[in-house]
C-alpha positions in Angstrom: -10.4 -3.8 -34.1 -6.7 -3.3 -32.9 -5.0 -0.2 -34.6 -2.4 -1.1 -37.3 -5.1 -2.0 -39.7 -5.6 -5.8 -38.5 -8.7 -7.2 -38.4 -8.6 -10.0 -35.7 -11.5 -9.2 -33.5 -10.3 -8.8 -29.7 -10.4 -11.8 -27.9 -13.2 -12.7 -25.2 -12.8 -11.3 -21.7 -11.4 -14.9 -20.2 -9.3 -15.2 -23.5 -7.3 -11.7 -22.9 -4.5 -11.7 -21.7 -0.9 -13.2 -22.2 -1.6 -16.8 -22.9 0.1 -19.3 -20.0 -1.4 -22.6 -21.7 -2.3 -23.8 -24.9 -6.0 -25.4 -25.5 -4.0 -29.1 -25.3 -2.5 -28.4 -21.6 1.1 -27.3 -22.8 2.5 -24.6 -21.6 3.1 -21.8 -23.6 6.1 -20.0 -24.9 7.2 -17.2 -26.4 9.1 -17.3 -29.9 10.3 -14.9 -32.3 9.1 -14.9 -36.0 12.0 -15.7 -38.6 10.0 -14.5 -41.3 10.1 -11.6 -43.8 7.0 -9.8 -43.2 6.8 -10.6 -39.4 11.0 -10.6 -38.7 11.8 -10.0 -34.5 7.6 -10.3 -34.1 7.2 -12.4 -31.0 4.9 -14.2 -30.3 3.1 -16.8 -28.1 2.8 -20.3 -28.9 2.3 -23.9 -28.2 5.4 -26.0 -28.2 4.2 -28.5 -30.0 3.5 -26.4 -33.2 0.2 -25.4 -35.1 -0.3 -28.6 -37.3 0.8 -31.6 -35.4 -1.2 -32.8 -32.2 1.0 -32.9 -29.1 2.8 -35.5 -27.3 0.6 -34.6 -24.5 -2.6 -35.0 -27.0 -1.6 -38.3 -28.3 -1.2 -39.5 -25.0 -4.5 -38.2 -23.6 -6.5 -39.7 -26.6 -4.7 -43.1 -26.7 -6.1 -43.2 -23.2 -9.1 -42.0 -24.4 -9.5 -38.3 -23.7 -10.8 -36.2 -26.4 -9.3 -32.8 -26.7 -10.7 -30.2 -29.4 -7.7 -28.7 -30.7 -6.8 -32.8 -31.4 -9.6 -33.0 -33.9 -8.8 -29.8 -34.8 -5.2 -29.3 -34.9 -5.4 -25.6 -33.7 -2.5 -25.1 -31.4 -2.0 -21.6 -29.6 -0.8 -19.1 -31.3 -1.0 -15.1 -30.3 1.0 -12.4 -31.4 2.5 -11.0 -28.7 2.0 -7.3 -29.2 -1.7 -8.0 -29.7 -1.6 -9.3 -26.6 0.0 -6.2 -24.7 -2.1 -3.6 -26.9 -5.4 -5.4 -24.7 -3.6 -5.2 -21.5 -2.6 -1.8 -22.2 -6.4 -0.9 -23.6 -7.6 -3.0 -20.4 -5.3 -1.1 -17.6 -6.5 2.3 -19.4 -10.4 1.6 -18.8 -9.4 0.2 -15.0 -7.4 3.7 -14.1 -10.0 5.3 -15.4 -12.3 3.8 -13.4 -10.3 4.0 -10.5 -10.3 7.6 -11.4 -14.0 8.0 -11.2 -14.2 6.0 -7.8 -11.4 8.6 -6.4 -13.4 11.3 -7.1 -16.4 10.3 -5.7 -14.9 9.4 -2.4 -13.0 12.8 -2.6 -16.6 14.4 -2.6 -18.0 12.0 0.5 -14.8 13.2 2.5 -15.5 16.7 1.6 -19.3 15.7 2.7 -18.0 14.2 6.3 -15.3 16.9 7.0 -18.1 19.9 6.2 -20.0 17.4 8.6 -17.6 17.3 11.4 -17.3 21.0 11.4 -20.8 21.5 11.8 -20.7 19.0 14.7 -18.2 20.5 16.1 -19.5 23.8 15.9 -23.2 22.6 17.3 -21.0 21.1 20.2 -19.0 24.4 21.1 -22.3 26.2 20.9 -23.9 24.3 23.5 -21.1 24.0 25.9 -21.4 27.9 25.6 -24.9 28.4 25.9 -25.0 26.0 28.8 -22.6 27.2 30.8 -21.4 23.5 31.0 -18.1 21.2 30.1 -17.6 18.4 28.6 -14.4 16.7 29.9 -12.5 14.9 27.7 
């Protein structure tokens, strides 16, 4: 549930996002509510409205081509704000795995540095207790 007190459930992993099409093909735009309770609210939505099938609809099913949101009517439509409150919610969990994945190859440098050392310490020791050189 989004803060704010709304109750739309967050969309589905593919569905999240900033919508680029609507389910009939269009391409989606971005508008800005004219109402009272939503005024200067943008939003996302198909051009071709939430009641009336599209232009590119009526021509798919007069050549036969069923689309769902025909039989249905149900157009896109996101608030915009929603939208960015995923993203945001979405980037969050991603830095904070990238956080996590920093710190563990912090600790395997740490590991092959500590490593080296030792290596290099094993090395000077033999060259000493050899009496030998090791030319570089």
């Amino acid at each position: 549930m989004l803060r704010g007190g709304s109750s739309k459930r967050r969309r589905g992993r593919r569905d999240k996002a900033f919508p680029k099409y609507c389910r009939c093909g269009a391409e989606a735009v971005i508008k800005t509510s004219g109402t009272v309770k939503n005024s200067g609210r943008l939003f996302h939505c198909c051009p071709y409205g939430s009641e009336e099938p599209s232009v590119f609809l009526l021509t798919s099913m007069e050549a036969g081509v069923s689309f769902d949101c025909a039989e249905k009517k149900s157009h896109l439509f996101t608030w915009t704000d929603e939208c960015m409150v995923e993203e945001i919610e979405d980037l969050k969990d991603f830095v904070s795995d990238v956080k996590g994945e920093i710190s563990i190859l912090r600790g395997e440098i740490d590991g092959l540095e500590k490593e080296l050392e030792r290596s290099k310490l094993k090395i000077q020791s033999e060259i000493k207790g050899n009496g030998c050189c090791v030319l570089m």
